[in-house]
N, C-alpha and C positions, 0 to 999 in steps of 0.2 A: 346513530351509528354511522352515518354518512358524513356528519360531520368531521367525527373521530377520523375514519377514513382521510379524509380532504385534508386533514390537518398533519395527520400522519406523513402522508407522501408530501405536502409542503415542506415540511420540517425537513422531510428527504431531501429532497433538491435543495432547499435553502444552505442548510446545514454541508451537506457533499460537494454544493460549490464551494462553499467556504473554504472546508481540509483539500477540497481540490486547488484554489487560489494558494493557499498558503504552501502547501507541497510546491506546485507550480513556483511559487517564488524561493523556495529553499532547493529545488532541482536547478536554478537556473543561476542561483550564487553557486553552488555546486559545480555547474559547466563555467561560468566564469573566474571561478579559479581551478579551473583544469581537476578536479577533484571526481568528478558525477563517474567517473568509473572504478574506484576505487573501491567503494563499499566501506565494510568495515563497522565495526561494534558501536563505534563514536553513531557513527550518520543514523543505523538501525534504533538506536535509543534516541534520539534526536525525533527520530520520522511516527517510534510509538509515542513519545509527550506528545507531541502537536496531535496525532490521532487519538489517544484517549483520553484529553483537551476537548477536542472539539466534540466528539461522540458523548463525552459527559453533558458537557452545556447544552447540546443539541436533545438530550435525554430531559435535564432538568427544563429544559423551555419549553419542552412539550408537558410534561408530566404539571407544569405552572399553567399550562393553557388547557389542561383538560383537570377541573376541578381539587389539581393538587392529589391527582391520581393516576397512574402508571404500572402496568403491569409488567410483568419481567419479560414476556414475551411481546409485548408492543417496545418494551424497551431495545431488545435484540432485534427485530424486522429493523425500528427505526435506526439501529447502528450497523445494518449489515446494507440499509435502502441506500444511506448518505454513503457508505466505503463502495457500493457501484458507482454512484456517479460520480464519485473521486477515481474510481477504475477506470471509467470510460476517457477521464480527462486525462489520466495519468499516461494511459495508451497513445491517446493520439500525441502527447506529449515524446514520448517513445520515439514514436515512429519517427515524427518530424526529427529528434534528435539523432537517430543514427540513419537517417538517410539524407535529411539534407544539414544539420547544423552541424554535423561532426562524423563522416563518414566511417569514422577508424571508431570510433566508440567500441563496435564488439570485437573486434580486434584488441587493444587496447586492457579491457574486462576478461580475454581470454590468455592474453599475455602476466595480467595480475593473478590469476587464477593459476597459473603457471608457476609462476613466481612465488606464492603462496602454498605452494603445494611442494616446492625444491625447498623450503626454507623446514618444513615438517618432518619430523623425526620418524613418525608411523608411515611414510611413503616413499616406497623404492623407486630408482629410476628407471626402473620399468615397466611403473605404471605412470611414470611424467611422460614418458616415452609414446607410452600407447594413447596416455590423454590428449596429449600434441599429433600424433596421428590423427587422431580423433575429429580434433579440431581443425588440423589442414582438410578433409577431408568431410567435411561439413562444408553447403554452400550458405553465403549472406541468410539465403533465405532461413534456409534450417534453424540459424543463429538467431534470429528475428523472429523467428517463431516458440523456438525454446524457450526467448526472452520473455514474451510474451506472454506465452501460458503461468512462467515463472510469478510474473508480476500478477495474473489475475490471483492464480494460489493463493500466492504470500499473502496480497493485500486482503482477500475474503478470509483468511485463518485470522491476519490479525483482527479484522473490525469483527468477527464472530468471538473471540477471545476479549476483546477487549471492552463490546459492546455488551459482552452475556456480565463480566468482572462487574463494570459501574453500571448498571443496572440492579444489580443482585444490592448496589450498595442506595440506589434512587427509588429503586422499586418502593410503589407503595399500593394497596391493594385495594380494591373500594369496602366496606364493610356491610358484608351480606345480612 
């Protein structure tokens, strides 16, 4: 059982650098062509293939190193273990990016949001109004924090989402 354990949180780490390196590398084509604040349907389907890519493989290379057996619930820990330390990487990522590589980033992301929201049929501008209040009236930090918590959400919804899906499809169960 200790092993199982050890092998388990290895696969973590191993695995969550990985989606953390490859994020890392597709956030940073993203800031060099001016794009990483954008958002948008294209990036978000882009960011779940590579995540439930790697949470697969990461699932299948464990479930290959523990006698070709995997539970659904070792499957979910190990895809929720690896989307933390792609969280932890992702953050400090963050931070560095809108404090020292691109200061205007949440400016910028709040201006799109703006933008996004004047272009929508279902919102008056009086609630663009109140949202741009909103937003003057928010400091750095507030914005950096909102961010933040944003990014932990998101990412733990998808790798528990994505990690519970190819599991359910990897799982194999030992035979009592």
């Amino acid at each position: 059982m200790e092993n199982k354990s050890s092998t388990l949180k290895s696969h973590m780490l191993q695995y969550g650098l990985l989606l953390a390196s490859i994020s890392l590398v597709f956030s940073l084509m993203l800031f060099f062509l001016d794009m990483h604040y954008q958002g948008g349907l294209d990036q978000l389907i882009v960011v779940i293939i590579i995540m439930l890519a790697v949470i697969a493989v990461a699932q299948y290379n464990f479930r290959k190193a523990n006698n070709d057996f995997m539970s659904l619930g070792e499957s979910v820990k190990l895809g929720l273990g690896l989307t933390l330390v792609h969280i932890i990487v992702a953050l400090l990522y963050f931070v560095l990016l809108a404090t020292v590589m691109d200061t205007d980033t949440i400016d910028k992301m709040n201006e799109v949001q703006l933008i996004q929201m004047s272009e929508s049929s279902y919102v008056t501008d009086e609630i663009i109004e109140q949202t741009r209040e909103k937003i003057e009236n928010t400091s750095f930090s507030g914005h950096l924090q909102n961010a933040i918590i944003s990014i932990i959400i998101i990412n733990l919804f998808l790798g528990l989402i994505l990690s519970f899906i190819s599991g359910l499809i990897l799982k194999r169960n030992r035979p009592e």
